[in-house]
N, C-alpha and C positions, 0 to 999 in steps of 0.2 A: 573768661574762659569756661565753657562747657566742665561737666562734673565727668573725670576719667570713668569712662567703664570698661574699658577693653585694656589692658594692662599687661605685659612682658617686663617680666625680671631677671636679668642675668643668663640669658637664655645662649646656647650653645649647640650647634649642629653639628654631627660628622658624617658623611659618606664614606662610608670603608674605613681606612686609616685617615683622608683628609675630610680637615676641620673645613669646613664650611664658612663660618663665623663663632664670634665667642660674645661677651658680655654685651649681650644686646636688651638695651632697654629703654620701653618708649610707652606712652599710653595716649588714647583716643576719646572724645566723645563726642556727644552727641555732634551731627550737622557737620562732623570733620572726614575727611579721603586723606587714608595713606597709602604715597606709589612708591609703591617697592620697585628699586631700579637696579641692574649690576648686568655683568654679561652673560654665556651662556653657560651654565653650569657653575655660578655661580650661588645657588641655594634658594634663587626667590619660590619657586616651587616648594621646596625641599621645608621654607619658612609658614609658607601659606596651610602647607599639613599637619604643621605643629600648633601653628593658629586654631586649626579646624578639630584638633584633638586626633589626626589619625595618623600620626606620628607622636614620639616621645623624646623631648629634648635628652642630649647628652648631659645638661646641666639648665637653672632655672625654671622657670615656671610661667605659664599664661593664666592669666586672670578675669573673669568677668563678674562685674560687680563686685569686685575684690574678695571672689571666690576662687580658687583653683580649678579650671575645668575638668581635670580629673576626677573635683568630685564634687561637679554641678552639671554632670554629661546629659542630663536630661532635660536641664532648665537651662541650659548653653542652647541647647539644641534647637530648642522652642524658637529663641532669638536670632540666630544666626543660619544662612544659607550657604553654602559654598558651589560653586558653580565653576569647575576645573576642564584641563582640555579635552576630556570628555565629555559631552553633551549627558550623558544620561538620559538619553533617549531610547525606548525600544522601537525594535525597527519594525515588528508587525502591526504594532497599534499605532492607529491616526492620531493626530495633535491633541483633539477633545480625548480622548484615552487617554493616552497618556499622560495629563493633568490629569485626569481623574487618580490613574495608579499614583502619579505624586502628594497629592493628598491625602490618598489611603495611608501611606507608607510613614505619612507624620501624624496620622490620625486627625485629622482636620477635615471638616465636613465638604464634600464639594458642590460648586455655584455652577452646573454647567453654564448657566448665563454668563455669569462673570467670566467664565474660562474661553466662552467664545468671542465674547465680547472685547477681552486682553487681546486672544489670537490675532482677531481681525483687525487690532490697533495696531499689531506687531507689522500689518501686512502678509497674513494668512489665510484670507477670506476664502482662497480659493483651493485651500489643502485640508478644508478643514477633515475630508471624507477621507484622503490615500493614507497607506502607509506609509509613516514613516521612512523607512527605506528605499521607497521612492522621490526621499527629498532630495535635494541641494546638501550642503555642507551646511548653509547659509541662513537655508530654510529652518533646519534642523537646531542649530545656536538659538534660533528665534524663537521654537519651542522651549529650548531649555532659558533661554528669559522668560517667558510667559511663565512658566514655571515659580522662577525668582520669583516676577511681579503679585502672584497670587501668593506665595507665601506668607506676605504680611509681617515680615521680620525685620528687626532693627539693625542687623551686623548685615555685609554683604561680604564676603570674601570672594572676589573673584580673579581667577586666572587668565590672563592674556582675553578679557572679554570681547576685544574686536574682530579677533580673529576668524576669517570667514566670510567676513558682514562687508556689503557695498559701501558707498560713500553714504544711499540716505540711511542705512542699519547703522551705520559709526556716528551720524547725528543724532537717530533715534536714541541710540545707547548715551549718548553723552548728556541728552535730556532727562532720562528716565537716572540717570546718576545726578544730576543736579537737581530732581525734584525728590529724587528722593532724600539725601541732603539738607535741602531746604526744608521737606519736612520732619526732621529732627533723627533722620536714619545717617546710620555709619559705614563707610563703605573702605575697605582694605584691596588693594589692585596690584596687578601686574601690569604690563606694556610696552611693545617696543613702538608703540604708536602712538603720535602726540593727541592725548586728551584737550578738548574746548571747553573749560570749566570755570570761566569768567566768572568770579564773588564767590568762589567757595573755598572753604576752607582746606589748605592742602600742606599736610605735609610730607617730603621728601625722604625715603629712605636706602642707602646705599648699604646693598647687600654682598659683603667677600668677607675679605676674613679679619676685617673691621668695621660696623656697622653703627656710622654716625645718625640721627634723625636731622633733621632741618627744616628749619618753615621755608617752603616756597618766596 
């Protein structure tokens, strides 16, 4: 078994007056995917912000490297990506731009090469010039993967990632999640769409207001 680094102890959610879930505890490491499953409003969102630090548990605590991200928010940060139903795209700036401002924005130098070169693996070759805002929905997810991919980070937190994306963007994704995987990154998900992730490590998480883990 991999060494835990990504770590939830006791951890508790409420929305308003209703609880979410309660003693939820599970940890992750290297080369492992946990899908967070449950119906709609049931808290997988609500889980994945507490994961990311930009929510605050009712009760428990998240951990990386078996530090509290509270107060590792900047060496968390380094590590992990989050990528939610928001693309995070700006709409006046083209694709090469706006990996540029995502780079800037984590202080990490950027490759325009490597950023074209991502795009046009995404299947962007031909947007690399418009606005943003003149994409697809589709188009636009694909920037904010290109994004992810140049990141260079071990944790992946991502939100309902298919959403959007054609049949070959949901192969692409399910690739770019099994290599990354394989090579020793960690990936946290939502979905209400069945992933293709044959010899990976997976474990099951059911999200209401009891919050079992399970292996696959």
């Amino acid at each position: 078994m991999p060494d835990v680094l990504l770590s939830v102890h006791d951890l508790a959610c409420a929305r308003g007056e209703r609880l979410l879930f309660k003693a939820m505890s599970f940890g992750l490491g290297q080369g492992q995917l946990l899908l967070v499953q449950g119906g709609n409003g049931q808290g997988k969102t609500s889980l994945l912000r507490l994961l990311t630090g930009l929510a605050r548990p009712e009760e428990g605590d998240v951990r990386w490297r078996g530090v509290s991200i509270r107060r590792s928010r900047e060496a968390y940060n380094a590590e992990m990506f989050y990528l939610g139903h928001a693309n995070g795209v700006k709409d006046d700036l083209d694709p090469v731009e706006n990996l540029r401002f995502a780079d800037g924005l984590q202080g990490r130098p950027f490759d325009q090469l490597r950023a074209v070169a991502t795009l046009e693996r995404l299947g962007l070759s031909r947007c690399l010039d418009l606005p943003c805002r003149v994409l697809s929905f589709g188009q636009r997810r694909r920037v904010a993967l290109a994004a992810l991919l140049l990141a260079g980070v071990t944790l992946w937190i991502l939100d309902e990632p298919l959403t959007g994306l054609d049949v070959h963007a949901v192969a692409l994704m399910e690739g770019l999640i099994r290599d990354h995987l394989n090579a020793g990154g960690m990936v946290v998900a939502t979905t209400h769409q069945a992933l293709n992730l044959d010899g990976v490590s997976v474990q099951r998480l059911l999200v209401g207001n009891v919050a079992i883990p399970e292996l696959a």
